[in-house]
C-alpha positions in Angstrom: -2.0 -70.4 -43.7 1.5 -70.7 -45.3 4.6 -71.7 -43.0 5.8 -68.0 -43.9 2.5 -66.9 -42.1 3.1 -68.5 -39.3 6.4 -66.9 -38.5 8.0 -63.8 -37.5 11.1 -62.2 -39.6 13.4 -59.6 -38.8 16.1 -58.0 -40.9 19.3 -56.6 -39.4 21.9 -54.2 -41.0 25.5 -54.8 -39.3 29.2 -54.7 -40.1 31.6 -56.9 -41.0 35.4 -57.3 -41.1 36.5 -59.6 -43.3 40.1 -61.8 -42.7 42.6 -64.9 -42.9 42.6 -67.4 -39.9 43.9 -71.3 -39.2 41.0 -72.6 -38.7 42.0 -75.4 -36.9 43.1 -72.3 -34.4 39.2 -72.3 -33.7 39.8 -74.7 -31.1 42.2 -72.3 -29.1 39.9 -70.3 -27.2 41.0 -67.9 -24.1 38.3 -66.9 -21.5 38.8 -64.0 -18.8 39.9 -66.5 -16.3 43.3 -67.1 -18.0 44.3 -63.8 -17.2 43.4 -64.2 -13.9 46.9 -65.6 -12.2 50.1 -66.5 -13.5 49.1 -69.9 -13.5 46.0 -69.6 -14.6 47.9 -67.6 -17.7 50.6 -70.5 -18.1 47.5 -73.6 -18.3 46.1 -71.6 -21.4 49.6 -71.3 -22.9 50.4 -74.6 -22.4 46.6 -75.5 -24.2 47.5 -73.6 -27.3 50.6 -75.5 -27.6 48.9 -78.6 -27.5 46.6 -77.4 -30.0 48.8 -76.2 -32.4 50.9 -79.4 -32.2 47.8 -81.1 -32.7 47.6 -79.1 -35.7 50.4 -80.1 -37.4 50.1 -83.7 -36.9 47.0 -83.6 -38.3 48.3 -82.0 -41.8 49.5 -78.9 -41.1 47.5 -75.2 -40.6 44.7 -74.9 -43.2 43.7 -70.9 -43.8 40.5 -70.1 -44.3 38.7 -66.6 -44.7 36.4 -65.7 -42.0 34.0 -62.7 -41.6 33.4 -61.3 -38.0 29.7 -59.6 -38.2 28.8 -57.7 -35.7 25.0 -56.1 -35.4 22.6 -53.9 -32.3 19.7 -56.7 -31.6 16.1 -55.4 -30.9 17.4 -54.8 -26.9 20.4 -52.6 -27.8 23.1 -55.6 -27.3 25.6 -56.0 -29.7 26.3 -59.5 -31.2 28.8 -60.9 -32.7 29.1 -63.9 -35.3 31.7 -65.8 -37.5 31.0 -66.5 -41.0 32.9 -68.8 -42.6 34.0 -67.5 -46.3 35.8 -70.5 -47.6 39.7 -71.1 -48.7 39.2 -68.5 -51.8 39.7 -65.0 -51.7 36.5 -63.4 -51.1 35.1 -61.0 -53.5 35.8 -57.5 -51.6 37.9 -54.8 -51.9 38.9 -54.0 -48.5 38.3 -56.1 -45.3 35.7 -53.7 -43.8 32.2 -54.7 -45.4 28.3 -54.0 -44.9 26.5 -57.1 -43.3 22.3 -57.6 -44.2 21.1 -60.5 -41.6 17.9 -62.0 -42.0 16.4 -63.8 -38.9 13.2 -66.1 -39.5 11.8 -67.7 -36.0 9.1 -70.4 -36.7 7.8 -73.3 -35.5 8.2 -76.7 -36.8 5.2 -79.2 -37.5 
């Protein structure tokens, strides 16, 4: 038997919207629980400031074009992925786009 054989593949047709980002922004995150008090809200202010000056210590923002695909798994719940696209313009006309995802599990020997 081939290693193809002794996989299982799906193939999952999505969306995706395509856009601009700092990517060194990717390390500012906010969770639920920093909306939960004033305080709470103020800690993840002060984080993103010490990211983004962090940021330009380091060289400055660097923008980079990200697509968000989204897609229904087998179980009806919706993921959600980031695609990084590079520091060139991507090849699209608007920044709504089909997504095709392709999902091999296997087992390595």
């Amino acid at each position: 038997m081939s290693e193809r054989e002794k996989g299982v593949s799906r193939v999952y047709e999505g969306s995706a919207r395509v856009g601009r980002i700092v990517k060194n922004f990717a390390t500012v995150t906010l969770k639920p629980e920093d909306f939960s008090s004033p305080v709470a809200f103020q800690m993840a202010i002060s984080r993103i400031y010490e990211s983004m000056i962090k940021m330009f210590e380091s060289g400055g923002p660097k923008p980079t074009y990200v697509a968000e695909v989204r897609f229904t798994d087998d179980l009806g719940n919706s993921v959600a992925f980031a695609v990084d696209l590079g520091s060139t313009t991507p090849p699209f006309s608007g920044e709504k786009v089909k997504a095709r995802i392709y999902v091999e599990i296997y087992e390595e020997e």
